[in-house]
MMTF fields as JSON, N, C-alpha, C and O atoms, coordinates in Angstrom:
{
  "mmtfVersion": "1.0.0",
  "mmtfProducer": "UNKNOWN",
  "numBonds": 275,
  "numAtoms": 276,
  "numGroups": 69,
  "numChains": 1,
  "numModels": 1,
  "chainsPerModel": [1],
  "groupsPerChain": [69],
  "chainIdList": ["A"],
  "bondAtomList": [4, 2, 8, 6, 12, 10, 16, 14, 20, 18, 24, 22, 28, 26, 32, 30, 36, 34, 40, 38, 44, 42, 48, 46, 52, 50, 56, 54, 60, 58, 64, 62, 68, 66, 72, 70, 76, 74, 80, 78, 84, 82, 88, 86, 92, 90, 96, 94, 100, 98, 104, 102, 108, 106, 112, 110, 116, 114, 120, 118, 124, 122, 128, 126, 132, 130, 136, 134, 140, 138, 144, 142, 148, 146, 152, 150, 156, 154, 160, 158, 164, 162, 168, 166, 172, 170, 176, 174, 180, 178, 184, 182, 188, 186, 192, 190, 196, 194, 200, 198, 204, 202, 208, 206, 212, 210, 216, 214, 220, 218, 224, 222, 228, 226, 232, 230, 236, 234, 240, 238, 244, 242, 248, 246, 252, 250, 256, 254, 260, 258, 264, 262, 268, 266, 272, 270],
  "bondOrderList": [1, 1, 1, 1, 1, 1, 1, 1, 1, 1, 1, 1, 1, 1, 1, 1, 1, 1, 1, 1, 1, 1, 1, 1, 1, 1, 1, 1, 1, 1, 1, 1, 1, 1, 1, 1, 1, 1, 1, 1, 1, 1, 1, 1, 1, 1, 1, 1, 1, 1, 1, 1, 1, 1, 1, 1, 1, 1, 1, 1, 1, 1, 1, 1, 1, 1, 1, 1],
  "groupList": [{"groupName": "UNK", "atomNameList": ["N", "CA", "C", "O"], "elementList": ["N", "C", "C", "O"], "formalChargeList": [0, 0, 0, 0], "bondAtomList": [1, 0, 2, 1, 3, 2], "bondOrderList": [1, 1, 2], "singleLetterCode": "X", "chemCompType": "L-PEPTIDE LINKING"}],
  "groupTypeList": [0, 0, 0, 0, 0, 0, 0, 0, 0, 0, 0, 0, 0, 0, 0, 0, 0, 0, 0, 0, 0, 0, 0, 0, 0, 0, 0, 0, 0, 0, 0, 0, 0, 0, 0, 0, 0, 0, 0, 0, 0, 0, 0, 0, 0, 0, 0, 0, 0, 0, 0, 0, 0, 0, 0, 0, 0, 0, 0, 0, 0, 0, 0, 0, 0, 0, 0, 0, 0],
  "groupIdList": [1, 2, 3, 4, 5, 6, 7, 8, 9, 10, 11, 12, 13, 14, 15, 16, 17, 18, 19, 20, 21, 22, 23, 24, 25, 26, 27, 28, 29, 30, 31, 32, 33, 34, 35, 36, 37, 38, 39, 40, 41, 42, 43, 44, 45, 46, 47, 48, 49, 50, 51, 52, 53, 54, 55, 56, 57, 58, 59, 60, 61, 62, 63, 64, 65, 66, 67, 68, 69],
  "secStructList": [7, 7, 7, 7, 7, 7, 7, 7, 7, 7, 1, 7, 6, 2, 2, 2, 2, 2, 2, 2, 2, 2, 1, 7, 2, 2, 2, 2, 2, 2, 2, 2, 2, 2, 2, 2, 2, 2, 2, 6, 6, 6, 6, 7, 7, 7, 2, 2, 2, 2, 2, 2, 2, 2, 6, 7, 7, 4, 4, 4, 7, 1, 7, 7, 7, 7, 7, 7, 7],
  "xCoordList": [13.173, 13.254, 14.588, 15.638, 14.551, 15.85, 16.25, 15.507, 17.936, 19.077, 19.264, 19.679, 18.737, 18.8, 20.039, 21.026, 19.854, 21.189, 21.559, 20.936, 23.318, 23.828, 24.417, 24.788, 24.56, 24.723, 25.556, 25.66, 25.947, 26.627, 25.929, 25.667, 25.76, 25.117, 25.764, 25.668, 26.651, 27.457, 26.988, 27.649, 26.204, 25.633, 25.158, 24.007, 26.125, 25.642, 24.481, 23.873, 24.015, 22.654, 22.078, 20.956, 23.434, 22.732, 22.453, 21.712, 23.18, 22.405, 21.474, 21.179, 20.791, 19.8, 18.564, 17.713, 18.825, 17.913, 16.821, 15.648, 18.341, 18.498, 17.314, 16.512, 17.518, 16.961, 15.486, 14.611, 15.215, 13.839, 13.238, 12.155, 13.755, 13.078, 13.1, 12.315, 13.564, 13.381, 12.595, 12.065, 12.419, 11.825, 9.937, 9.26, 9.52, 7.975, 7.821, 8.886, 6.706, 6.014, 6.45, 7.118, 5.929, 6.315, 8.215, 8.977, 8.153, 10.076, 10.762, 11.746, 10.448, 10.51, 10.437, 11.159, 9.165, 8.999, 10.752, 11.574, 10.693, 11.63, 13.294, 14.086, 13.088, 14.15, 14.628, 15.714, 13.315, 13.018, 13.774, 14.694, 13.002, 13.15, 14.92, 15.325, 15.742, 16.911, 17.471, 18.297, 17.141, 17.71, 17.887, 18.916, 16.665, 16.265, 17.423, 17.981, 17.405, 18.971, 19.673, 19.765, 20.586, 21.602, 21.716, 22.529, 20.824, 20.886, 20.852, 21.141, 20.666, 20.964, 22.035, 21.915, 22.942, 23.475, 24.61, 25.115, 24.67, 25.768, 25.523, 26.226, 23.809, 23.097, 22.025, 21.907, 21.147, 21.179, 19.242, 18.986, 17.991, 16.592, 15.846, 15.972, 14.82, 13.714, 13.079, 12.985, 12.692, 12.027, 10.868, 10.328, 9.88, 8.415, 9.131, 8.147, 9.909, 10.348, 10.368, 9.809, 11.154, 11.451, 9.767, 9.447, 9.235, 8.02, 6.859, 5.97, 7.078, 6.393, 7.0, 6.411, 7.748, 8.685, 7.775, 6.931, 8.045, 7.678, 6.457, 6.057, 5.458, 3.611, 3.302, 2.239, 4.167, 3.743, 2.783, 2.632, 2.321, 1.64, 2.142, 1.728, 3.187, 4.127, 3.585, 4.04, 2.035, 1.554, 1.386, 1.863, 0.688, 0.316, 1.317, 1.197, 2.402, 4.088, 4.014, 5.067, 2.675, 2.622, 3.154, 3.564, 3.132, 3.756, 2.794, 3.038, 1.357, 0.316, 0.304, 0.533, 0.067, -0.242, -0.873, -1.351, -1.119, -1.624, -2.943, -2.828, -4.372, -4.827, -5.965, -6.377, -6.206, -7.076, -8.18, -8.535, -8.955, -10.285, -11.441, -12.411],
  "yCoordList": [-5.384, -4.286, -4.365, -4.49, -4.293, -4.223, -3.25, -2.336, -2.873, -2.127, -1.435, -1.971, 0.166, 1.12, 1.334, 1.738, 1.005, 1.226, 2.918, 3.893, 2.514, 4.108, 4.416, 3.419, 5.434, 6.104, 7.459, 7.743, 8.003, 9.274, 10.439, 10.272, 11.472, 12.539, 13.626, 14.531, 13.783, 14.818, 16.08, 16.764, 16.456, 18.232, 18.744, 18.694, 19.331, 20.348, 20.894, 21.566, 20.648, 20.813, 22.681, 23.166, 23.305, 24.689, 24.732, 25.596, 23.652, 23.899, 22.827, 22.565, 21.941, 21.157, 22.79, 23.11, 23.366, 23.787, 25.179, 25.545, 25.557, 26.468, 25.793, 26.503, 24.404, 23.41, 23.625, 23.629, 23.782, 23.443, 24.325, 24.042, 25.87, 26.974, 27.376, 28.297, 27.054, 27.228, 26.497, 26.974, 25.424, 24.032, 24.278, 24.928, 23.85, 23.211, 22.611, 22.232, 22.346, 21.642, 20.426, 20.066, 19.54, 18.388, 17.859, 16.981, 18.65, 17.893, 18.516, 17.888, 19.864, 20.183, 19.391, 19.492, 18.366, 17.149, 16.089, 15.633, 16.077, 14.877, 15.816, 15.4, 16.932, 17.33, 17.258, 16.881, 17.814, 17.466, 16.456, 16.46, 15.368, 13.557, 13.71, 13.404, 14.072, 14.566, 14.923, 14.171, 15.945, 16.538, 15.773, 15.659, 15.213, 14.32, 13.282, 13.134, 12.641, 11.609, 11.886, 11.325, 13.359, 13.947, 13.966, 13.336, 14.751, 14.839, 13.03, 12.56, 12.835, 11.303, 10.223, 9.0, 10.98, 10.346, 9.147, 8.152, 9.796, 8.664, 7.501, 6.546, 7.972, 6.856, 5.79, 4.656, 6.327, 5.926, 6.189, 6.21, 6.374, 6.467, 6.053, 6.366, 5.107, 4.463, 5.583, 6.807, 4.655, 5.439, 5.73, 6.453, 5.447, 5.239, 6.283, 6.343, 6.871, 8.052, 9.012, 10.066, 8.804, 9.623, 10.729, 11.914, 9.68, 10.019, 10.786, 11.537, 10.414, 10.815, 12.398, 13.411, 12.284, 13.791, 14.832, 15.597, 14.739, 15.358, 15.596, 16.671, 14.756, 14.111, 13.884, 14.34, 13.107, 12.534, 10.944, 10.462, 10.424, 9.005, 7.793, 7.162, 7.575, 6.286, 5.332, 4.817, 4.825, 3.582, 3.702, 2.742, 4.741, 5.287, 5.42, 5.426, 5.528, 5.962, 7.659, 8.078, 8.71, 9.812, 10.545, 10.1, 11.867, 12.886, 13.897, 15.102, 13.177, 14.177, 14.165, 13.147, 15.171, 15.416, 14.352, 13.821, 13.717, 13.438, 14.117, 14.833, 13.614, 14.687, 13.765, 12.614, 14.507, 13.859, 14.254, 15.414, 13.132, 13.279, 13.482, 13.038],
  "zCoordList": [12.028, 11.097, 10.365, 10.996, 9.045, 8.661, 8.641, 8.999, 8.12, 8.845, 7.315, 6.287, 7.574, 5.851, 5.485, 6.099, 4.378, 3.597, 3.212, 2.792, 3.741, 3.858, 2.502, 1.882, 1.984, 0.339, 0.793, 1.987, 0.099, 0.116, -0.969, -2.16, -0.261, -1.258, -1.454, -0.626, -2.723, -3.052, -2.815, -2.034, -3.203, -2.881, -1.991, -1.559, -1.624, 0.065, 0.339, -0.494, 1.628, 1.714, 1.82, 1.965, 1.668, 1.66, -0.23, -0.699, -1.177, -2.56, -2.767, -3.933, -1.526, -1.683, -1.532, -2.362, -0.495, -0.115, -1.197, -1.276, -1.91, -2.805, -4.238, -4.844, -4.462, -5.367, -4.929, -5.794, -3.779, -2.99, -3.47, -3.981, -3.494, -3.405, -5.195, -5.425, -5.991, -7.23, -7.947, -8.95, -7.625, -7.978, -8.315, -7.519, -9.177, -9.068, -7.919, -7.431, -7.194, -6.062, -5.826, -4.857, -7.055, -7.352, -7.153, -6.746, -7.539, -7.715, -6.65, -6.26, -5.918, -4.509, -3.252, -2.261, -3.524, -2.498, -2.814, -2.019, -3.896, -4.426, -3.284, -2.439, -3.855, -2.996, -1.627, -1.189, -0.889, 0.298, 0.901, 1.718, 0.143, 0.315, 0.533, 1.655, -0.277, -0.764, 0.475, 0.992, 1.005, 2.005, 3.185, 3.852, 3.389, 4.034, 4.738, 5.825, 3.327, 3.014, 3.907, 4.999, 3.252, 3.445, 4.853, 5.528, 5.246, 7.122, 7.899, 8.999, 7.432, 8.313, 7.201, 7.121, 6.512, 5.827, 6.253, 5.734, 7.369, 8.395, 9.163, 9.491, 9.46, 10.307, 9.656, 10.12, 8.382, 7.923, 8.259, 9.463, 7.3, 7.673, 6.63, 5.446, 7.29, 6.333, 5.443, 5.536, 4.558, 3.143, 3.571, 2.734, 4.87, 5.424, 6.748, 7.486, 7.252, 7.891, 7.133, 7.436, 5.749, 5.024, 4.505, 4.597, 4.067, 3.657, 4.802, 4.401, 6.355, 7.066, 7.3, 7.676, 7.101, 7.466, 6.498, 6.963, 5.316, 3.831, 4.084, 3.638, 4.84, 4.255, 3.073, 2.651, 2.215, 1.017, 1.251, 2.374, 0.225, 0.459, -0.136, -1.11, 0.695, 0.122, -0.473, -1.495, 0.393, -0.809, -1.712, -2.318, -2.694, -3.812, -5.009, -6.234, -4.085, -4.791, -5.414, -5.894, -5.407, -5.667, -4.643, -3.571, -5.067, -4.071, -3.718, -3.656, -3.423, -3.037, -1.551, -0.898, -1.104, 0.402, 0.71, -0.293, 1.821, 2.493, 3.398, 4.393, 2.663, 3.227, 4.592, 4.444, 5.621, 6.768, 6.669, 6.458, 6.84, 7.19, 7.614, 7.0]
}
């Protein structure tokens, strides 16, 4: 498995969260994803974690639910 690359995310996650709740649906997920980052910003988490967290559908590259069958 390769080793995720670590980034730094300027905006504090109490105005990520603030972003979440004002936001359309759509760009709410994107935030999410965002927050996401942020909380493991030191250690560092796959984009296929990232996505399982959210329930978005990474293959697709959309940000529709994931829905079961």
């Amino acid at each position: 498995m390769s080793v995720p690359k670590l980034f730094t995310i300027k905006e504090s996650e109490n105005k990520i969260k603030k972003l979440i709740k004002s936001s359309t649906p759509i760009i709410s997920k994107r935030f999410q994803a965002l927050l996401i980052f942020k909380r493991h910003e030191k250690t560092g988490i796959s984009k296929r974690e990232v996505v399982d967290e959210i329930g978005v559908n990474y293959l697709r590259n959309t940000l529709k639910k994931i829905e079961h069958i």
